[in-house]
C-alpha positions as CSV (number, residue, x, y, z in Angstrom):
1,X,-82.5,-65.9,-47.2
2,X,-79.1,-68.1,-46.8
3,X,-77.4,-67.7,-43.0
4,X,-74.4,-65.4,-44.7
5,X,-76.6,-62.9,-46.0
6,X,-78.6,-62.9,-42.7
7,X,-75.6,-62.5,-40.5
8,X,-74.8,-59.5,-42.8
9,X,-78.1,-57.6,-41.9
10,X,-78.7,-55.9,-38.6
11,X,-80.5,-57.4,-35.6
12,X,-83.0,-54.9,-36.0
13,X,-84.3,-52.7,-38.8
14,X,-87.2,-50.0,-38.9
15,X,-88.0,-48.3,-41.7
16,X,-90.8,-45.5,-41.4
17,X,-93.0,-47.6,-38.9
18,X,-96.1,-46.0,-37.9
19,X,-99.2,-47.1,-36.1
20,X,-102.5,-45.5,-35.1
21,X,-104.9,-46.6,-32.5
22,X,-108.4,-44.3,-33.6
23,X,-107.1,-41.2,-33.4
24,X,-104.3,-42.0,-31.2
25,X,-100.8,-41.8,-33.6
26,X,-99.0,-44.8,-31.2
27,X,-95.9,-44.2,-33.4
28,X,-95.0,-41.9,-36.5
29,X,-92.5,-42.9,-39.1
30,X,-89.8,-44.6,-36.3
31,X,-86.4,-45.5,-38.3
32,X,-83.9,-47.0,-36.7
33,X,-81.2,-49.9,-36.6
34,X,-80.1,-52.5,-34.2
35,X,-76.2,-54.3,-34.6
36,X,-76.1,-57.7,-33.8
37,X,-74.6,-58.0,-30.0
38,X,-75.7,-54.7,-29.2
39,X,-78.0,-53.9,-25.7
40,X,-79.9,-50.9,-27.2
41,X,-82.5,-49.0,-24.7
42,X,-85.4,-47.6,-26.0
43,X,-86.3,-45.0,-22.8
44,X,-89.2,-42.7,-22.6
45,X,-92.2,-42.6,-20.4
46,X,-95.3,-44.6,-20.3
47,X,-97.3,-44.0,-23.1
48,X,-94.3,-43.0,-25.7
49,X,-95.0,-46.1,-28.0
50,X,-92.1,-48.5,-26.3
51,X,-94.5,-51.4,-26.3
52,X,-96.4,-50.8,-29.5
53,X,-93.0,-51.4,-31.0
54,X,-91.8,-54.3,-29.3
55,X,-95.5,-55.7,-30.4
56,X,-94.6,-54.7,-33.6
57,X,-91.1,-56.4,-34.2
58,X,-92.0,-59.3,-32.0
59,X,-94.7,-60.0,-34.9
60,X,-98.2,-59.7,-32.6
61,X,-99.5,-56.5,-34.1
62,X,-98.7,-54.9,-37.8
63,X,-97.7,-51.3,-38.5
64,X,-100.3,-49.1,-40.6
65,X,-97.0,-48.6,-42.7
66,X,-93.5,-48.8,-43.1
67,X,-91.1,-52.2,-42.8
68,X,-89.0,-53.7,-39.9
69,X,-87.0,-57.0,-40.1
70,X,-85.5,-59.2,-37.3
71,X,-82.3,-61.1,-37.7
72,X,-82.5,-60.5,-41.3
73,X,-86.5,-61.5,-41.5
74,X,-89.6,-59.2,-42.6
75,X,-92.0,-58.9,-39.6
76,X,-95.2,-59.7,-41.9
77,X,-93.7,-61.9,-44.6
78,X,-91.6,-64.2,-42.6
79,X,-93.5,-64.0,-38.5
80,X,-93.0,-67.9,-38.1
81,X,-89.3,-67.6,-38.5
82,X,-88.8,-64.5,-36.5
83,X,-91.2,-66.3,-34.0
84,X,-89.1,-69.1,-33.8
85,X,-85.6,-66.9,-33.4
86,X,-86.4,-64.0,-30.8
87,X,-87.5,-63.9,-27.3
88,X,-89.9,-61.7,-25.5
89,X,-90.8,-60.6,-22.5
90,X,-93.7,-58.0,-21.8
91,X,-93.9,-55.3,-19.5
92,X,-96.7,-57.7,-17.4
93,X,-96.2,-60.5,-15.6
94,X,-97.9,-62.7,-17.9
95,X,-96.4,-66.8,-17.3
96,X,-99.0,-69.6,-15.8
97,X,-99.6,-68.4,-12.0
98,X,-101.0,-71.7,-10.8
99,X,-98.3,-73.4,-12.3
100,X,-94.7,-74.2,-10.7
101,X,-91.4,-72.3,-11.7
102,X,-90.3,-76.0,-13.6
103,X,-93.7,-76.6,-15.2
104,X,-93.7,-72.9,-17.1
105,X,-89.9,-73.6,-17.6
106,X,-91.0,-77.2,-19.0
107,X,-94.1,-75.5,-20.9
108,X,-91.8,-73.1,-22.8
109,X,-89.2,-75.3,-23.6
110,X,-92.0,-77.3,-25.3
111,X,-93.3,-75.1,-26.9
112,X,-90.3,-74.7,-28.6
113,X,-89.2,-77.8,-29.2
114,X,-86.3,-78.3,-26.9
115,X,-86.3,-79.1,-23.2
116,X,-84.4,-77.5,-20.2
117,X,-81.2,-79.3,-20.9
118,X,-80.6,-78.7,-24.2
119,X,-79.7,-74.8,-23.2
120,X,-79.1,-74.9,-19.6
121,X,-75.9,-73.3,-19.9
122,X,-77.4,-70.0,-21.2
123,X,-80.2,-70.3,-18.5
124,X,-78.1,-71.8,-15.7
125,X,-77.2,-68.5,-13.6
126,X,-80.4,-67.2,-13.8
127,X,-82.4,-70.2,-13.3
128,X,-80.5,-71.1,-10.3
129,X,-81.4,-68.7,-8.0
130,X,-84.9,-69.8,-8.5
131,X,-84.3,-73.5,-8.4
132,X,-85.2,-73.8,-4.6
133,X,-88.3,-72.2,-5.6
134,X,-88.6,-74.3,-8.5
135,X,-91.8,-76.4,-7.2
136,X,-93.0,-73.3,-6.0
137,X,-96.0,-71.6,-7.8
138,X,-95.5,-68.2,-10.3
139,X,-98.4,-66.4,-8.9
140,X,-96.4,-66.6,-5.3
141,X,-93.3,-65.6,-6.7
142,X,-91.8,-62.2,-4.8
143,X,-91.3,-59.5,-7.8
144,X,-87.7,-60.4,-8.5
145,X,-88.4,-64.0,-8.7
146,X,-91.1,-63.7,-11.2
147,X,-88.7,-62.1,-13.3
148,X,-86.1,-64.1,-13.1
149,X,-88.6,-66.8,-14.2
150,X,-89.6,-64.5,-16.7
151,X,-86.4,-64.2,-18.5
152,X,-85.6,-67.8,-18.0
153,X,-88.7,-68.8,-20.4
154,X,-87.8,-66.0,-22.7
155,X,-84.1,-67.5,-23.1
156,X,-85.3,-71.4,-23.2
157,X,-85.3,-71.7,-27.1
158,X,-81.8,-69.7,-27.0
159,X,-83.4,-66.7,-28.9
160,X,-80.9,-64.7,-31.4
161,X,-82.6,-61.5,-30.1
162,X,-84.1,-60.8,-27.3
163,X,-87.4,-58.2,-26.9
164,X,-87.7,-56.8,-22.9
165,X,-90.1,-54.3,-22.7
166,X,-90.1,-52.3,-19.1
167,X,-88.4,-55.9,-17.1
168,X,-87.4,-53.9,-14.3
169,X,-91.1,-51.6,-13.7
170,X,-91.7,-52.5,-9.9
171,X,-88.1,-54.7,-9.4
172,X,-86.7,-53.5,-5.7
173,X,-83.2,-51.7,-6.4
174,X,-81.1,-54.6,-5.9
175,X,-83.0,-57.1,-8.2
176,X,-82.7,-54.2,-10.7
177,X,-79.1,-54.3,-10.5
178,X,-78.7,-57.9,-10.8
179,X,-80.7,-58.3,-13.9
180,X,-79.0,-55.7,-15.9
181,X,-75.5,-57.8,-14.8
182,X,-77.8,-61.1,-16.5
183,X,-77.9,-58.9,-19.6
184,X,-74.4,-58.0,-19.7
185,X,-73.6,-61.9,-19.5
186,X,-76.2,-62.4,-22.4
187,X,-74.9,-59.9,-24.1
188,X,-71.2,-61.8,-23.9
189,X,-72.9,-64.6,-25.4
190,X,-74.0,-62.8,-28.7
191,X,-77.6,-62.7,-27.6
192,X,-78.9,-59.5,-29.3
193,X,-81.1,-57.7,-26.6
194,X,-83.7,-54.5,-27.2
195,X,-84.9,-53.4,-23.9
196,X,-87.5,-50.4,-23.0
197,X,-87.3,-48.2,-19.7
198,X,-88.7,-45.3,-18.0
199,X,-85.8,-45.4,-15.9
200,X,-83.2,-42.7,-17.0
201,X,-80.5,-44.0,-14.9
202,X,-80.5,-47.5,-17.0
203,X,-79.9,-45.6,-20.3
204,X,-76.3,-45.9,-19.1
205,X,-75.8,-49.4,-18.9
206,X,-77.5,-49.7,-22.9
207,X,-74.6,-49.8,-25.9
208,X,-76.8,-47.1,-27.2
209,X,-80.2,-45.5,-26.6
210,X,-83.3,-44.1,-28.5
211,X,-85.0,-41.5,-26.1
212,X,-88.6,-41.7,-27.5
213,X,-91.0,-39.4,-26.5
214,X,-95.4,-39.2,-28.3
215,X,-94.5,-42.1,-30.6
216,X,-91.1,-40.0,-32.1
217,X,-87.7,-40.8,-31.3
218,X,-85.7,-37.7,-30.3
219,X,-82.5,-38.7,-30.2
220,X,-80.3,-42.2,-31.3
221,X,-77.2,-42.6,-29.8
222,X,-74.8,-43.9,-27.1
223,X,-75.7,-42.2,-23.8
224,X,-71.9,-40.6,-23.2
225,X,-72.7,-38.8,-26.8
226,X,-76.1,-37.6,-25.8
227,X,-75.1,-36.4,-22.6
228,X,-71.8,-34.6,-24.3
229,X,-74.1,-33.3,-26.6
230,X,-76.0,-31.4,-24.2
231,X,-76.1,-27.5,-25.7
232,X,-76.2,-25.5,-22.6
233,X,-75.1,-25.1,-18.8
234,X,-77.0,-26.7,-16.2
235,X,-77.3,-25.4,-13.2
236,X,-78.8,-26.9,-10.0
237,X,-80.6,-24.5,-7.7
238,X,-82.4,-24.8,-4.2
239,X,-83.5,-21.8,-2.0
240,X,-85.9,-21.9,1.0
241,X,-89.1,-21.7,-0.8
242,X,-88.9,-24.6,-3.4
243,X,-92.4,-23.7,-5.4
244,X,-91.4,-20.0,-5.5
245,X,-88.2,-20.8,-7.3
246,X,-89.4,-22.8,-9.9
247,X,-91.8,-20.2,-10.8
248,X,-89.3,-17.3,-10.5
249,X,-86.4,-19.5,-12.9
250,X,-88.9,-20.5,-15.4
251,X,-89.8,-17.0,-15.9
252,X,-86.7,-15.7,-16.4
253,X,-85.8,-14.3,-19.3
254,X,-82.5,-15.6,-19.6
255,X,-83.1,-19.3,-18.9
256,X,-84.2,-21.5,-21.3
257,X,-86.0,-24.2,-19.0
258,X,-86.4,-25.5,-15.6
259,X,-87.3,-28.8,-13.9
260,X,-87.7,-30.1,-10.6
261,X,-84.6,-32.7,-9.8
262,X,-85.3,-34.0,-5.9
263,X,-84.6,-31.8,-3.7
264,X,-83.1,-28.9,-6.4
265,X,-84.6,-27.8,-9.5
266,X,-82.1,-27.9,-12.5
267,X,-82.1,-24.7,-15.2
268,X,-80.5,-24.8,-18.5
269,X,-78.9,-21.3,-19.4
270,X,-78.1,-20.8,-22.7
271,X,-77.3,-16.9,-22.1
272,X,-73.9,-15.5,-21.3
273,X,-75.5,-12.3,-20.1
274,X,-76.2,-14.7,-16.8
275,X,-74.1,-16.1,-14.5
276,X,-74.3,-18.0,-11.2
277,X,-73.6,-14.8,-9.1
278,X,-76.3,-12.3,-10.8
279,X,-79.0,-15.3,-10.8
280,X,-78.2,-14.9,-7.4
281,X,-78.7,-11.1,-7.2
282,X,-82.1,-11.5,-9.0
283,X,-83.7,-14.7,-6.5
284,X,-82.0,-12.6,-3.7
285,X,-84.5,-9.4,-4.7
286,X,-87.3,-11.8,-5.2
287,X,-87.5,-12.4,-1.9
288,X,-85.8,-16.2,-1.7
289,X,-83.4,-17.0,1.2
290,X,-80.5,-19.8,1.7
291,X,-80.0,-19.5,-2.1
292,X,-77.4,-22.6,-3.3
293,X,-76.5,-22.6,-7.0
294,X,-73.7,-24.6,-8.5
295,X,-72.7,-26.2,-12.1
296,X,-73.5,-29.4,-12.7
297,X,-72.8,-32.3,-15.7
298,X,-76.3,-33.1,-17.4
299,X,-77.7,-36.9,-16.8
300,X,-80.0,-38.9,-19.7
301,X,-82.8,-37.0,-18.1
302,X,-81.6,-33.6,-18.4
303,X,-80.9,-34.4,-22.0
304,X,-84.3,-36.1,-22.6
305,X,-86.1,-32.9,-21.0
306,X,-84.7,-30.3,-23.1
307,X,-84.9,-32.4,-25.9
308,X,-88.4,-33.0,-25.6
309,X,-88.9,-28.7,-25.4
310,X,-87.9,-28.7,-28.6
């Protein structure tokens, strides 16, 4: 395939991809497309098929069926190519512990057929703040380090797509926050970058999400759409007796579902018959005390819970 017609294609393509593990149905029939520049978040809980997929379109396992490309190239015909094009980093920590921060740099880059130079300008930000470390060994990396290092060999080669699956699993709060600003300043670089999470509260910082969910994908879009797209009120609700109240609001007739947020439990109420001041009435005769209820806007979790009711 000539470079014009590959620039036409999407980053990422998947076309009915299924895989089965014995009797285990890892994914079923997954369709979906990735534009080139985009960061696009595949979010769902462990054991929703994020990593079967990346394994899948990173060329290290095949589907039972269906067809994917990446950057324009089929996953089975053409896997050197694609090899040579993406970068990948898995959920695991899984560079050369008892080597240094420069020698797995140096490894990769080798690997590759390049050296540290040749793209230390898409490296340079990240790999800096782990250049006082850099004789240091990976295995005594602190968590944030190691994946800073991580990405760095993932980037070496200057990938055309980039494959993270779950980077920031275990990452303190700020490190978190710092490597999703990397991604944005990849992403201004062209750098095509699919990225799984379990965290709902990253969904926002994606161009667009795919909330997966048993090896299905529930919903594909960007995360203001999903969360507008939300078909009910949402409620969040504390009383007294926290345990009691999610019983009593998940057997009410009029509420469609409950979940325990924190410190409140948030009901979806798709009934007009109820509002805030007769769910009141009703937890009042049940027995609850220091009842709170107010409106609230739905988050990425919200959406993925009622979704996944369905």
């Amino acid at each position: 395939m000539d470079k014009q017609n590959i620039q036409s294609e999407p980053a990422i393509s998947c076309k009915s991809v299924s895989k089965k593990y014995d009797t285990i149905e890892a994914l079923k029939g997954i369709d979906f497309t990735v534009e080139r520049g985009e960061i696009f978040g595949i979010i769902g809980p462990d054991g929703a098929g994020k990593t079967t997929l990346f394994r899948i379109l990173t060329t290290l396992i095949l589907a039972d069926s269906g067809t994917a490309s990446v950057d324009g190239f089929d996953v089975v015909k053409d896997y050197k190519e694609i090899r040579k094009r993406v970068g990948y980093m898995p959920g695991k920590f899984s560079l050369y512990q008892d080597m240094t921060v420069e020698e797995n740099l140096n490894f990769f880059a080798t690997v590759f057929n390049t050296t540290i130079e040749e793209n230390y300008e898409l490296v340079k930000d990240i790999y800096q703040q782990i250049e006082p470390f850099k004789n240091r060994r990976a295995g005594k990396l602190s968590g944030g380090m190691k994946q800073k290092l991580a990405l760095s060999c993932a980037l070496i080669h200057k990938p055309s797509v980039l494959f993270l699956d779950e980077p920031t699993t275990g990452v303190d709060p700020v490190s978190r926050k710092e490597f999703w600003g990397m991604l944005k300043n990849l992403k201004a670089q062209g750098i095509t970058i699919l990225v799984s999470t379990p965290y709902m509260d990253e969904a926002s910082l994606c161009d667009r999400i795919a909330l997966i969910q048993n090896g299905q994908f529930l919903k594909i879009d960007t995360p203001r759409n999903i969360v507008n797209q939300y078909e009910n009120k949402l409620w969040a609700v504390q009383s007294d007796n926290m345990h009691k109240l999610l019983n009593d609001l998940r057997t009410n007739d009029l509420t469609s579902n409950c979940f325990a947020f924190g410190d409140k439990h948030h009901v979806s109420v798709s009934s007009e018959q109820l509002s805030i001041n007769s769910l009141k009435e009703t937890l009042d005769k049940l027995g609850h005390t220091n009842i709170e209820i107010k409106e609230i806007e739905p988050t990425i979790e919200d959406c993925f819970m009622q979704l996944s009711q369905k």
